[in-house]
N, C-alpha and C positions, 0 to 999 in steps of 0.2 A: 194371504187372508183377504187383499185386497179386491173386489171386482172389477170388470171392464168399464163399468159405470161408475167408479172413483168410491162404490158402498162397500158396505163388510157386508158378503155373499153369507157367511155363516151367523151372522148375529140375528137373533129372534127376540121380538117387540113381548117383552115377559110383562112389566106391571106398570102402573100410573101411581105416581103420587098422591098420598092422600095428606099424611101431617109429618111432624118432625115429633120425635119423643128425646128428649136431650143431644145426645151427638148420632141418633141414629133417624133415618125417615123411615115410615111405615109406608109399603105400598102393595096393590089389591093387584092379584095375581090378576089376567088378561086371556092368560093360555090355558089350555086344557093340560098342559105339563108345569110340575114346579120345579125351576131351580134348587140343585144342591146347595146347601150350605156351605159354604167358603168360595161358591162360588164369582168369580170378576163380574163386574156390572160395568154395562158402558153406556155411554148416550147414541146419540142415532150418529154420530160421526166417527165411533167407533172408540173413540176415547176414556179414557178406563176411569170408572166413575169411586169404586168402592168393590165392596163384598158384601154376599149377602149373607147374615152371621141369624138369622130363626127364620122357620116357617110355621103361621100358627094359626087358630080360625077353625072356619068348619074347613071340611073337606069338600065340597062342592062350591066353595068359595073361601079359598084361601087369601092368605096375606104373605106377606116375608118384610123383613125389616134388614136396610141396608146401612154400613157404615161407612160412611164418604161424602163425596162431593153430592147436592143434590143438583135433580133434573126432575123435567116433568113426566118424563117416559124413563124405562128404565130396561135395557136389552143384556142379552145373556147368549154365548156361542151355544147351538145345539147341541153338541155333545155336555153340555151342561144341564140340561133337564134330564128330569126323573120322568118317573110313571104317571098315567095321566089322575087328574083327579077325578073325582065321584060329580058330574054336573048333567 
C-alpha cells in the first residue's frame, strides 16, 4: 500500500473538518465521490483515523460524520468511494 515516496498511493483527500458533534466530527465532503459507510478514514500519513458511520446534506454538497480520532483532513482508499455526487 505503501509508495516509493514513503505516501499511501491509494489513499484520496475525501473531506475537512468542520465541528465535532459529541463523539463524532462532522466533515464537508471535498470529492466529487462519497465515501461508503463503514468506511476507514485516515490522516495524510496513512494512519487509521476512525470510520465513517452517515452521509447527509444536499447531494451537490454533502457531508459524512466520522467516529474516531480527529484531524483536519480526512482520506479514504479509492476503492472506498461511491458514485459521484450531483455538483
Amino acid at each position: 500500500m505503501k509508495g516509493t515516496d514513503g505516501k499511501f498511493k491509494n489513499l484520496v483527500l475525501v473531506g475537512e473538518y468542520m465541528h465535532s458533534v459529541g463523539r463524532y466530527m462532522v466533515a464537508k465532503v471535498l470529492t466529487r465521490h462519497v465515501p461508503r459507510i463503514g468506511a476507514p478514514v485516515f490522516d495524510k500519513y496513512g494512519r487509521k483515523l476512525g470510520v465513517v458511520t452517515d452521509v447527509f446534506g444536499p447531494v451537490g454538497s454533502p457531508y459524512i460524520t466520522i467516529k474516531g480520532n480527529r484531524s483536519q483532513r480526512f482520506y479514504v482508499r479509492e476503492s472506498d468511494l461511491l458514485g459521484q455526487v450531483g455538483r
